[in-house]
Every structure is written in structure tokens, then in C-alpha cells.
N, C-alpha and C positions, 0 to 999 in steps of 0.2 A: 504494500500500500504506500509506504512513503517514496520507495524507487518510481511510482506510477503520480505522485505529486510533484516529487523534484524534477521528474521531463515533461510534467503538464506546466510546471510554471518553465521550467527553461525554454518550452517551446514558446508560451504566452509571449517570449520577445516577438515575433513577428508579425503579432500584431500591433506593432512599432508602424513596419512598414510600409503599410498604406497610408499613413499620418506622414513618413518622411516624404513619400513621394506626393501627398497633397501638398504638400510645402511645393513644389517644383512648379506643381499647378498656380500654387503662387506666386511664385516669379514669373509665369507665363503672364499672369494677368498684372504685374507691376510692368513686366516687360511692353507689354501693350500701355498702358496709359504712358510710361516713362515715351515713346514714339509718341504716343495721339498728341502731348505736352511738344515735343518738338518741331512736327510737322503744324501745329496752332501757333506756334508763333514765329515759324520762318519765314510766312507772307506780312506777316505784323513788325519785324526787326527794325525797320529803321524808321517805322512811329512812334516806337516806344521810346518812355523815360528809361535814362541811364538806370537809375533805381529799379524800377519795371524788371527792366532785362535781369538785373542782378538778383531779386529776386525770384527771378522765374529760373535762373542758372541753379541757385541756392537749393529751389526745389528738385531738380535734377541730380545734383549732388546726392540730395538726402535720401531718391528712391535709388539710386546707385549702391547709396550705403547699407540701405536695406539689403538692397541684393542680394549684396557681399556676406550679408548678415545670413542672409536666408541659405547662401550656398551655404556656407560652415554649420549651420544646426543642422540642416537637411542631410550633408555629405558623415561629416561628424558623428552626429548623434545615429546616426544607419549603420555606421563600421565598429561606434562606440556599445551596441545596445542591440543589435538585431544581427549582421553578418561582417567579418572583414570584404568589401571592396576585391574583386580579382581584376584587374588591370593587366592586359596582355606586356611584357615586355617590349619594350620599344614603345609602346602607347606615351602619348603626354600623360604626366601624371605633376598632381599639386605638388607643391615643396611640402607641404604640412599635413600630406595623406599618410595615415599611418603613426602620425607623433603626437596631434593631440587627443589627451584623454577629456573625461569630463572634466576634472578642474581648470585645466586651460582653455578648455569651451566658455566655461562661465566667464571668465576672465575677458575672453575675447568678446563674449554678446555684451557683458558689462563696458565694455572699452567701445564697444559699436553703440550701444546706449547712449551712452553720452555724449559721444561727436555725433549721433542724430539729434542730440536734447539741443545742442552746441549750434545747430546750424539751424533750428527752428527759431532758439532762443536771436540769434541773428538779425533771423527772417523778420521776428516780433521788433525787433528794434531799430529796423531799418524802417517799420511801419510805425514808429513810436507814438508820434504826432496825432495818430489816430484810434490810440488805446488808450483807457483809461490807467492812472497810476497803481488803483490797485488791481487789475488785470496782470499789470508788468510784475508788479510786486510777487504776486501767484506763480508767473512763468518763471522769475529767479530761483523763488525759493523749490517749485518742482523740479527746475536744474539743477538746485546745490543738492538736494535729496538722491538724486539721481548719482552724482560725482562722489557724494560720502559714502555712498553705498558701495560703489565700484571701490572705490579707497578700501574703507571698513574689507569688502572682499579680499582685496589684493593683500590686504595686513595679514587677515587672517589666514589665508595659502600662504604666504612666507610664513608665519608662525609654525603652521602644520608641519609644512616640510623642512621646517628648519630641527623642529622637534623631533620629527620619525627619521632622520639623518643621522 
């Protein structure tokens, strides 16, 4: 009986991976807007305000960042928790396939957290003029929340592995 629970839960990882590969579905549909955003404002480029454009760049950046976000849990979290990855020899392969665990996942979605918190917060204060003070006041303080956390995380993994060393 327990040899028949411990391969029903070790199988239960794969039902991981249809949630990794819904994530893909989600980049497909970032991948789409991140284009419909481009192709809408290359006939608009030289009516816009400098500002205009900057933020419309800024927003770009930020589904980019997502992306980037998105590949790493999706590829990551697949290899970390359901199957290793078989990559043909000679295949391009990521520099970081195969090395990070889950602790440097967090690290990494915490560090992708906040340069998106970073380039919203921007975004807001490129708009400033047209926010109220305590609106701003709210985006700061959810961006320091944001940046102490990822800290607080990053202390804590050194702690860890400073201790099991």
C-alpha cells in the first residue's frame, strides 16, 4: 500500500505539465498583443509626444520582461518538478538549462518582479501630473514591498546556504 502511494504521488508531478505548457499559451497571447502594440503605433510614430512614445517603449519592455519571466517558470519549473528536458546534442540549448533549481527560480521571478514593478513605477511617473498624490504614494510603497521582499528572499538563500555549507 505505501509503495502504491509513493508512485501515485510521484506520478501526480505530471500533472505539473499541462499548467507548464498553459504558461506557453501564455506567451503566445503576450506574444500577440506585444505585435498588435507595435504594428498600432508605427503608423502613429511621428505624431506622437516624445513622452507618448516613451511610454508606449516602456510598455514593451515590460511585456518583454514578462516573457523572459514566463520562459524561466515554464522551462524551469517543467525540468525542476515534472521531467528533465532531452535536448538533442548539437540543439541550441539555454546557458541556464539544467542549473537552476527552485531556489534560484524564486530569486530570479523575485529579481523579474521588480524590474517589472520598476518600469511600471516609471511609467506612473512619467504620467505624474495626472495622478493623484496618494495614488503615487500607493505605487511607491507597493514597489518598496515588492524590492524588500526580493531582499528579505535573497538574505534568506544566502543565510540557508551559507548554513548547510
Amino acid at each position: 500500500m505505501e509503495r502504491f502511494i509513493e508512485n501515485a504521488m510521484y506520478a501526480s508531478r505530471w500533472l505539473l505539465a499541462p499548467i507548464y505548457f498553459g504558461l506557453s499559451l501564455g506567451l503566445l497571447a503576450l506574444a500577440l498583443k506585444f505585435f498588435q502594440e507595435v504594428f498600432h503605433i508605427l503608423p502613429n510614430v511621428f505624431g506622437m509626444a516624445e513622452a507618448d512614445l516613451i511610454l508606449v517603449i516602456l510598455s514593451l519592455i515590460d511585456m518583454a520582461l514578462v516573457g523572459g519571466l514566463l520562459v524561466m517558470v515554464m522551462i524551469s519549473g517543467y525540468e525542476n518538478f515534472v521531467s528533465q528536458l532531452d535536448i538533442k546534442e548539437g540543439t541550441e540549448k539555454l546557458s541556464w538549462l539544467g542549473k537552476m533549481d527552485s531556489s534560484s527560480l524564486k530569486m530570479k521571478v523575485a529579481a523579474s518582479i521588480v524590474a517589472i514593478s520598476s518600469i511600471h513605477l516609471l511609467k506612473v511617473f512619467m504620467n505624474a501630473q495626472n495622478i493623484p498624490d496618494s495614488k503615487l504614494m500607493w505605487y511607491v510603497i507597493i514597489h518598496m514591498a515588492f524590492v524588500l521582499s526580493a531582499f528579505a528572499m535573497g538574505y534568506l538563500d544566502k543565510l540557508t546556504k551559507y548554513e548547510s555549507s
